[in-house]
N, C-alpha and C positions, 0 to 999 in steps of 0.2 A: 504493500500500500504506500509507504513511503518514496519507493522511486517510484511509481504515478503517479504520487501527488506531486514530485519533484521535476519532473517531465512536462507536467503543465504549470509550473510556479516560473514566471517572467524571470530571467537573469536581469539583477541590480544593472542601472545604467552607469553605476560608477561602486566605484569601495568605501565600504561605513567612513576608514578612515581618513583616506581623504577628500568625499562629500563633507565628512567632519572640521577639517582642516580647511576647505574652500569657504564654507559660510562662517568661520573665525577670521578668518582674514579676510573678506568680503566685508562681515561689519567693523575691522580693524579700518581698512581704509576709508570705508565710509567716515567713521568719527573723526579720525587722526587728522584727515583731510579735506574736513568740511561738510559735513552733513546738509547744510543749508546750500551749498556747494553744487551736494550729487541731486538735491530734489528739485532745485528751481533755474539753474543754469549748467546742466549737464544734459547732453542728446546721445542718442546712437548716428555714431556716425558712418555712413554708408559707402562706400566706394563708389561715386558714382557723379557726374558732373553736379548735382546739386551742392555737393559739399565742397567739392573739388572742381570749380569749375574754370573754364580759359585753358587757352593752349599756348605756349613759350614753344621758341627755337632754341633754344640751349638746354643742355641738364644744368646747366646751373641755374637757368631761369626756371622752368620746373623746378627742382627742389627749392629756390628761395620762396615760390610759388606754393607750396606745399605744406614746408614749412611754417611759413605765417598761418596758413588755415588749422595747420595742426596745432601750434599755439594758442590761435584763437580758442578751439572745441577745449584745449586742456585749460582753460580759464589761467593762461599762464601771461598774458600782456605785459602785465605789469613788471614780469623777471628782466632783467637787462642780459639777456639772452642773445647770440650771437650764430649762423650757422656758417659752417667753413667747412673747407675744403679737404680732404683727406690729408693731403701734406702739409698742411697750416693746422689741422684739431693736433691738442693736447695732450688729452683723455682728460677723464673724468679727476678735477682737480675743485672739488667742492669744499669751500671751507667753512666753520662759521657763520651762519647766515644767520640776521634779527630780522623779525619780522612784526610790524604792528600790528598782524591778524593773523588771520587764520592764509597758509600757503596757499591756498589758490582763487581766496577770494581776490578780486580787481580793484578793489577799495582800500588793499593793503600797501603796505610800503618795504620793498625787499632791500635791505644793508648789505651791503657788501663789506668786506674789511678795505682800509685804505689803498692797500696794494694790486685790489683788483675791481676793476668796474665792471667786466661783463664774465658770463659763464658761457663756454664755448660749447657748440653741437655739431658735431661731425655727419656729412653724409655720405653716403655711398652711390658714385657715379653707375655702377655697373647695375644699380636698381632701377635705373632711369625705363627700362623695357616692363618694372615690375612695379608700379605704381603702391600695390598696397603692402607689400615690403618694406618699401622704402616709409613711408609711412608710419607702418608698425617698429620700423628701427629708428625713428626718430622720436616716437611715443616710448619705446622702453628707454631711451637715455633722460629724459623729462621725467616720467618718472623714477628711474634712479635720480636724479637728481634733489626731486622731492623726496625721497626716502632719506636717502645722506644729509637733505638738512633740516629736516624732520628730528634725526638724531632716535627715532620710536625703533622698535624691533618687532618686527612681525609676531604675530602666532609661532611657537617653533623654535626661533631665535635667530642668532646672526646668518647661521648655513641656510635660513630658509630666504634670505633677503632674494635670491635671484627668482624663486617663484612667485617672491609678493611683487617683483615688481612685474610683471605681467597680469597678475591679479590688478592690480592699481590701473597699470591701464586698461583694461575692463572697464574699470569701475569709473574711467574718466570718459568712456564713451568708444571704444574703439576695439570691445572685443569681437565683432566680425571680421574685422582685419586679422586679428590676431589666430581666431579659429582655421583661417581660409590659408593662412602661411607659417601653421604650425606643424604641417608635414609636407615635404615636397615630393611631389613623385619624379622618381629617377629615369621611366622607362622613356620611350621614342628615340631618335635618332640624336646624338652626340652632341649637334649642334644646338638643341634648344633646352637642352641641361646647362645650366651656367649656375653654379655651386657659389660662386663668389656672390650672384644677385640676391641669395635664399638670408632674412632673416637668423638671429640666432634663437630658436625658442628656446624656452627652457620648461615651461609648462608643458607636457605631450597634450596631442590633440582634444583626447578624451576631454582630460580636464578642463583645457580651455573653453573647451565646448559648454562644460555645467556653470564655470562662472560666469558666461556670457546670459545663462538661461537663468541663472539669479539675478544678474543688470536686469533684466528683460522681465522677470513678474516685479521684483520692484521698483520699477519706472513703467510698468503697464506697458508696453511694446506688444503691439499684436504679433503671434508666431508670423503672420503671412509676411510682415515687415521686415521681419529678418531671413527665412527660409530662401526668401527670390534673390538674397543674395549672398546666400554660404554655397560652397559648393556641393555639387550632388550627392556625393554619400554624407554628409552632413546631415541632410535636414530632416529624414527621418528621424535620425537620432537626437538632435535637437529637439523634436515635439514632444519626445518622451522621454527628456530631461527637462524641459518645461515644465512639462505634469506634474515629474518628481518635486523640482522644487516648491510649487505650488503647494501640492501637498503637506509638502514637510513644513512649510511657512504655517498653515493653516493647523497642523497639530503639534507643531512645538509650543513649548511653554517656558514662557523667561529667558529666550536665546535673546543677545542684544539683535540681532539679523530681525528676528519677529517683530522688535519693537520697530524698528526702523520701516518694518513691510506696516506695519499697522498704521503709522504716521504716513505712509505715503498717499 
């Protein structure tokens, strides 16, 4: 009777622990980084000329092009923010930061130390064919950024920093990007495999895929708004990772995540 019953019992669309572990860090960044933030000035952002629109003759017009929209969605204007060129970026050289608010409010006023007026962002030219790459790798340096001067530590602790910060950008509007170039496929012909163009995830797809469907019941996002543009084995799975978190929202008791679906 038990493998019958087990034969028809749905396989979980992700693992207790980390479904566990994504809605901990889901309402980590929410709070850490503005609440008021994700509910009234944060969208899903679409691959698609409405968000991204206009066409440049250069990649460097493109990406400066790109750039600014991406900052705009990540409520980051007001950072004295810089993007450059591969051979001109840095790395990530975040120091100290004051802030009079909350990090991504537009009302706040971001300090630098005397020694530095802007925080550099590097792009990658060879994304220029790969639109929402480029994109998503511009959104996980912004949010590293805000994670490092945040100074907070994920759910997990400091080793989990590299998968909050793809959580975070989720959570700033930008996980269908992130679903859609968290796995690449290797096959066809030699030439339209270009490795160097591919994002670095760090989240696997799966995952990506439930945080996106937590953004998506707590900001009310119909499935069909998102589905039209994940890619096709995707969107099956998304509807019923939807469901799940739906669910879960609706019979947890006392998670911060619930409190925050309840205010929505």
């Amino acid at each position: 009777m038990k493998l019958i019953k087990s034969l028809f019992t749905p396989k979980p669309v992700i693992d207790a622990d980390t479904k566990a572990w994504l809605f901990d860090c889901v309402a980590w960044a929410i709070t850490e980084f503005g609440h008021q933030t994700f509910q009234q000035h944060t969208c899903l952002v679409l691959p698609n000329n409405k968000y991204y629109p206009g066409r440049v003759d250069s990649i460097e017009g493109m990406a400066q092009n790109i750039f600014a929209k991406t900052v705009e969605y990540s409520n980051m204007q007001h950072w004295p923010l810089l993007l450059v060129n591969p051979q001109q970026w840095q790395g990530h050289q975040v120091p100290t930061i004051r802030c009079s608010g909350q990090l991504r409010d537009n009302n706040s006023q971001i300090l630098l130390p005397d020694h530095l007026n802007i925080i550099q962002i590097g792009y990658n030219p060879s994304q220029v064919n790969q639109p929402q790459d480029m994109i998503a790798t511009l959104v996980q340096q912004l949010a590293s950024v805000l994670i490092r001067a945040s100074q907070s530590t994920p759910p997990g602790g400091q080793n989990m920093i590299p998968a909050a910060i793809d959580v975070l950008s989720c959570i700033m509007g930008f996980g269908v990007m992130f679903a859609n170039t968290a796995y690449q496929f290797r096959g066809g012909c030699g030439s339209c495999y270009n490795p160097h163009a591919n994002r670095q995830a760090i989240l696997p797809e799966n995952d990506m895929l439930y945080a996106l469907a937590i953004f998506c019941v707590l900001k009310q996002v119909p499935v069909s708004e998102v589905t039209t543009h994940l890619k096709a084995h995707l969107r099956s799975v998304f509807k019923a990772m939807h469901k799940d978190v739906s669910k879960t929202l609706n019979q947890s008791q006392g998670h911060a995540l619930q409190l925050i679906y309840q205010q929505g």
